[in-house]
Every structure is written in structure tokens, then in C-alpha cells.
C-alpha positions in Angstrom: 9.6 -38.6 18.3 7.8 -40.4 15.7 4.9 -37.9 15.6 7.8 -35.5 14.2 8.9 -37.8 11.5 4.8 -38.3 10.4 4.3 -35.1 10.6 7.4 -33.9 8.2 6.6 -37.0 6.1 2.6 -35.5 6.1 4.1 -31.8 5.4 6.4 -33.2 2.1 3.4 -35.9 0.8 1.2 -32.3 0.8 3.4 -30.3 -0.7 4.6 -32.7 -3.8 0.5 -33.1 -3.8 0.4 -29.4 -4.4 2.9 -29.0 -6.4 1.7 -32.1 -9.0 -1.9 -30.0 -8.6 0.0 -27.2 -9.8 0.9 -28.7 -12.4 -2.1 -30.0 -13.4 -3.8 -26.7 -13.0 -1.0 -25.0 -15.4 -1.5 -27.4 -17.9 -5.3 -27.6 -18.0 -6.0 -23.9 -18.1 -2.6 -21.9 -19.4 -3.5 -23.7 -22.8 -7.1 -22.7 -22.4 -7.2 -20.9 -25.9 -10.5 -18.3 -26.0 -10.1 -14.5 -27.0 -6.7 -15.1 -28.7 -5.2 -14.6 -32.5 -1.6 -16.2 -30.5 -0.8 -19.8 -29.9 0.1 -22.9 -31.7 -2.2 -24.0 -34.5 -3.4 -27.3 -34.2 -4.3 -27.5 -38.1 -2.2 -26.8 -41.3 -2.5 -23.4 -42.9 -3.7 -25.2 -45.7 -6.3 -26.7 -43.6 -7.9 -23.9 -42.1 -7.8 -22.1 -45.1 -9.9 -24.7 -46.5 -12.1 -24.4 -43.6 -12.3 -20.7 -43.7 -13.8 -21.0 -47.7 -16.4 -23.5 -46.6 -17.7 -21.4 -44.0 -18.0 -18.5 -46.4 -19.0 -20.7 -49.3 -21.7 -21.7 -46.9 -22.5 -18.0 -45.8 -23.0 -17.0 -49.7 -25.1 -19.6 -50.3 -27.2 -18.5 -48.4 -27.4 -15.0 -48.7 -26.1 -14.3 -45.5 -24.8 -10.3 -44.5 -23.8 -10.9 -40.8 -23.7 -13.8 -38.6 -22.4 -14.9 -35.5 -19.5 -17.5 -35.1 -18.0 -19.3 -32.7 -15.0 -21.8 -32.8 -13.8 -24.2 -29.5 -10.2 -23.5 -28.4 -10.1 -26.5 -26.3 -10.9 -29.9 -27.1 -14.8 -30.3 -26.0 -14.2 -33.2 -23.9 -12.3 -30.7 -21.9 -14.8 -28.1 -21.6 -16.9 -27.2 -18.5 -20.7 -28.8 -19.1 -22.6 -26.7 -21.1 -20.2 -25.3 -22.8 -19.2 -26.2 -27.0 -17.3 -23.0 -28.0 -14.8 -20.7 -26.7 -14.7 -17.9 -29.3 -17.4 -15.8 -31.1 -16.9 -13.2 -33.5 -19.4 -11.4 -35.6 -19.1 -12.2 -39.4 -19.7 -9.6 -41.8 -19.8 -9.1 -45.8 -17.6 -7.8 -47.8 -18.0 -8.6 -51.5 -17.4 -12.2 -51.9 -16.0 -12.4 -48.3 -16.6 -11.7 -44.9 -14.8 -9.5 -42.5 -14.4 -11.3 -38.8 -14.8 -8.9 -35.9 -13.0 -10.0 -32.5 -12.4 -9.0 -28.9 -9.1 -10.5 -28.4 -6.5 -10.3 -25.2 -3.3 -9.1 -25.4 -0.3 -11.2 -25.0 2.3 -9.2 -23.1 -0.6 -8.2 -20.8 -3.6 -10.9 -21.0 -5.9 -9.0 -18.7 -6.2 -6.4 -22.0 -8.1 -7.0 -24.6 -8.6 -4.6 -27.8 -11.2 -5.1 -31.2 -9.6 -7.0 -33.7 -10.6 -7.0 -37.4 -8.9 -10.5 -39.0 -9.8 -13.2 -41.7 -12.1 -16.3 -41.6 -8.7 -18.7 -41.9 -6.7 -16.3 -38.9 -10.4 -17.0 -37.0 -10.1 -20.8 -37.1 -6.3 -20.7 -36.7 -6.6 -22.0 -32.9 -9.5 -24.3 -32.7 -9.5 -27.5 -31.8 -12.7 -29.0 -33.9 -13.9 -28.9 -37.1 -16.7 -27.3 -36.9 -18.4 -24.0 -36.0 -21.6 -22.8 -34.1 -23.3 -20.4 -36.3 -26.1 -17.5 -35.0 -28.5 -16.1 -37.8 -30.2 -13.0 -36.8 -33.3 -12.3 -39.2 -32.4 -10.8 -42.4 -33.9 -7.5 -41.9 -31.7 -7.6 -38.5 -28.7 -8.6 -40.2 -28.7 -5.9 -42.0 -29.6 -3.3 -39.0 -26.9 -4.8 -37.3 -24.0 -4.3 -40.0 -24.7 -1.1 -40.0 -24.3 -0.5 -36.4 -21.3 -2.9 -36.0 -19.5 -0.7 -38.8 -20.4 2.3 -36.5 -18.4 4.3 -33.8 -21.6 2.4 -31.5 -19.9 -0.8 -31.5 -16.8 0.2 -30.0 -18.7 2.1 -27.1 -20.0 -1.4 -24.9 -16.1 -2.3 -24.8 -14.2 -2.5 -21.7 -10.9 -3.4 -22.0 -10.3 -5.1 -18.7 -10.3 -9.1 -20.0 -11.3 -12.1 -17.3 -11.6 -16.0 -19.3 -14.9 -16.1 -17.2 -16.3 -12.7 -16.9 -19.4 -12.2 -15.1 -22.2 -10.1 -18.0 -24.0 -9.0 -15.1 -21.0 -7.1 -13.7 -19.5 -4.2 -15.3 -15.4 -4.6 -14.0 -14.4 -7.1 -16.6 -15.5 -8.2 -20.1 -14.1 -11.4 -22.2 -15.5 -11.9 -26.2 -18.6 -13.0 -25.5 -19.6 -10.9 -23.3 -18.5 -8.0 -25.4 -20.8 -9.6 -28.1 -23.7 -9.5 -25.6 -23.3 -6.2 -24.8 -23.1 -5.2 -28.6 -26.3 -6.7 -28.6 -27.8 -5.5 -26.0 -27.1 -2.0 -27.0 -28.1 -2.6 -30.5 -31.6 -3.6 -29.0 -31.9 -1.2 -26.4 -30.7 1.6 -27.7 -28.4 1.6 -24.7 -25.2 2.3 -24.3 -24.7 3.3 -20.5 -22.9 0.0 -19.1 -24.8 0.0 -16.1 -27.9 0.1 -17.4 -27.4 -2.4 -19.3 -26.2 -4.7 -16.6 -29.0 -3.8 -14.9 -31.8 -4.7 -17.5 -29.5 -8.1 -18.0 -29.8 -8.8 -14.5 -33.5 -8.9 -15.0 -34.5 -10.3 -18.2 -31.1 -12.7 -18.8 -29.5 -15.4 -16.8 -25.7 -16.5 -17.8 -24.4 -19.9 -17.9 -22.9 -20.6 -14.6 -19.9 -22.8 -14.2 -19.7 -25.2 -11.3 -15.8 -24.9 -9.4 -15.1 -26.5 -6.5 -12.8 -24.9 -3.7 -9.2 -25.5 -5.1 -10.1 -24.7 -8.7 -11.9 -21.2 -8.0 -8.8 -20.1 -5.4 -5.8 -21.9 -6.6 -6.6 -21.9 -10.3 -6.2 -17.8 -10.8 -2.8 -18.0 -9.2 -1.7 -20.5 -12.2 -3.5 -18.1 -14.9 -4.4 -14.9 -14.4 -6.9 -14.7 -16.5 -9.5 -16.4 -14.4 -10.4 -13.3 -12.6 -12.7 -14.0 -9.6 -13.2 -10.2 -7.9 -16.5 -9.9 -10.3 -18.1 -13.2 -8.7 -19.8 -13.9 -5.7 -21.2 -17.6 -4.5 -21.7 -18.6 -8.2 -19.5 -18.2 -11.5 -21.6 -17.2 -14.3 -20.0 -16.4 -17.5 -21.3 -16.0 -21.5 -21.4 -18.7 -24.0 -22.5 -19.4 -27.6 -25.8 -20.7 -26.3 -26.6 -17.3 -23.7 -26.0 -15.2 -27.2 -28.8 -17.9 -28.7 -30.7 -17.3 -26.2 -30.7 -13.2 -25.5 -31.4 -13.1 -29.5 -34.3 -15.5 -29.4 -35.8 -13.0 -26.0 -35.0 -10.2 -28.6 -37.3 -11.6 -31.3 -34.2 -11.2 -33.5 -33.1 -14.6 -34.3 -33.4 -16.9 -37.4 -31.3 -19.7 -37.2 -29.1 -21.5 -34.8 -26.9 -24.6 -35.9 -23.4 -25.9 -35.8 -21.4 -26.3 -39.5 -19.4 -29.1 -39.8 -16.5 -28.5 -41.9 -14.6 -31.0 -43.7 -10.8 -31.4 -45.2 -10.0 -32.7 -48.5 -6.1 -32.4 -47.4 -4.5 -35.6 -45.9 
């Protein structure tokens, strides 16, 4: 009967596999910090405050009205390639400051997410590098565009059903960055119907698709349920930083593109 006794042996070395997998899985993606203002800081207060005045020291200077940010809630080396940031927000003056507009998911309910208004420092409270990718439409657009974020138009392109990796060319699910696109989008187009815009995405834009193998794309949603998968088919494509870059560049909108490096005098 020793095909038995392999085969139990087999049946407990697969599921202590699983279960260290499991593991694995919980740790590398329940800490996955993206559309969030909840979680532990990885910097002092006093830290990302002083990060927070740089950036909008740096804005001043010059003569910025409204820019795109973006922050990395993971450490890059973890990252998918491709992929620097996590988090964008749109930046915009007010006075000697900017106000930081956010799509951020809920916490008793992740798979909701609402528009946040917050400060540069509550921004940067949950990245993990010190720096910032930073978006400069043209001036003239700058300007267009703070008027229309500040509108009852920017809250129309947002769906509040949240997914870490939602497909843009799909209309089910929506995570910052993708809300940002579509903000754009409409902005450009005039547009605010969401299929149409999916549909004139689907022609003129292509995402950033992450690669997954087998376990990752069907075990990995069971461990967080934010990595919704119903709005993907053979591929996973999803919005970053650089898909924002580009859409604005196809848009003959953009200025600058760069990453800020920011710096801490505190020990």
C-alpha cells in the first residue's frame, strides 16, 4: 500500500505548498498601496511634509497652475515591468499652494472608490520613494483644464466600482488612473458618454499590459479582492503614469514629463 502513503505524502507536500503560496500572495499584494489615503506611513510626518513643500516650491517656481502627479506605493523593485508609480492625482493652485485631487478606495469596502480632495503631505503619506513623476500639460491647457476639473464635468467620467488593475478599454471598473484618463479624455473630446469613450480609446490608445502567469491571475484575487479580473480577457492591460504621458502627448497637450527627486534635510 505504499502508493497510498505517496500519494497522502504528495496531497500534504501540495497543500503546505499552497498554503506557503498563499502566503506569499497575501503578503505581496494586500500591502499593494495604490488608490489609498489608509495604511502605515513609511516616512515621518515631518518628512513628508518636507517633501510635500518641495514639490510645491518646485511647482511655484515655475509657474505651474495644474499638473499631474504620481507617487509609488510599493517599492519599485517590486513593481510589475513597466511600471514606476502607483498613484496619480491632479495638482491644482490655490494661492501659494496646491489642492490634490484623488480617486481613492474605500476601506470597509475596497471595491468603492469616491473623489477625494487632500493635501500635498496626506498625498505622499504612503509612498515608498522619494520622488515623484510629474505631467505638465501646456500652459494654455493647464489652465483649460483647472477650470473643467473645478467643474460638475469632472465628477461625471467616475465610476465608482474600484479594480487595482482596471482595464480603460472596459467600462465595469475604474482605479485612479484610469479615472484620470477618462478626465482627460473627456476634457479633449468633449465626451462624456462612457462608452464612447471606451470606444475611441480602443482605437487611438493602447494600455500598459501586465504579464501574469496562471496562479497569479486566478489565485491572486482570492487573496485580495481588489484585483478584479471579470473586465479582462487573454491579456491584463491596465493605466499607468506613462499611458497618461502618452494619451497627452497624442492629444498635442503636453509640455513636460520628468520625475522630481525630493530630498530630506531630517535625519
Amino acid at each position: 500500500m505504499n502508493w497510498k502513503k505517496n500519494l497522502t505524502l504528495l496531497f500534504l507536500f501540495f497543500v503546505i505548498g499552497m498554503a506557503i503560496f498563499g502566503q506569499y500572495l497575501n503578503l505581496e499584494y494586500r500591502t499593494v498601496i495604490a488608490s489609498t489615503q489608509k495604511g502605515e506611513a513609511l516616512f515621518t510626518r515631518e518628512i513628508l511634509e518636507e517633501y510635500g513643500t518641495q514639490i510645491i516650491a518646485h511647482l511655484n517656481d515655475n509657474d505651474v497652475e495644474m499638473a499631474i502627479v504620481s507617487r509609488s506605493g510599493q517599492p519599485r523593485k517590486k513593481l510589475p515591468e513597466g511600471i514606476s508609480f502607483t498613484h496619480s492625482a491632479f495638482w491644482l493652485r490655490n494661492g501659494e499652494s496646491y489642492d490634490v485631487y484623488n480617486l481613492y478606495h474605500g476601506e470597509d469596502n475596497r471595491l468603492i472608490s469616491s473623489l477625494v480632495t487632500d493635501t500635498a503631505a496626506d498625498f505622499l503619506r504612503l509612498t515608498r520613494e522619494s520622488d515623484v513623476g510629474i505631467l505638465l500639460p501646456k500652459p494654455d491647457v493647464q489652465i483649460a483644464l483647472t477650470t473643467h476639473i473645478k467643474s460638475a464635468n469632472y465628477s461625471r467620467v467616475h465610476r465608482v466600482n474600484y479594480s487595482l488593475i482596471s482595464n480603460p478599454l472596459d467600462t465595469r471598473f475604474q482605479n485612479c488612473n484610469e479615472f484620470m484618463l477618462d478626465v482627460l479624455a473627456a476634457f479633449a473630446w468633449g465626451e462624456y458618454d462612457a462608452n464612447a469613450i471606451k470606444k475611441r480609446l480602443a482605437k487611438d490608445f493602447r494600455p500598459t499590459e501586465i504579464k501574469a502567469g496562471f496562479i497569479r491571475r486566478h489565485v491572486a484575487p482570492f487573496v485580495d479582492e481588489r484585483l478584479v479580473m471579470a473586465d479582462h480577457g487573454k491579456q491584463i492591460y491596465t493605466t499607468t503614469r506613462l499611458d497618461l504621458q502618452e494619451f497627452l502627448e497624442s492629444q498635442n497637450m503636453l509640455d513636460k514629463a520628468y520625475v522630481l527627486t525630493l530630498n530630506s534635510t531630517t535625519n
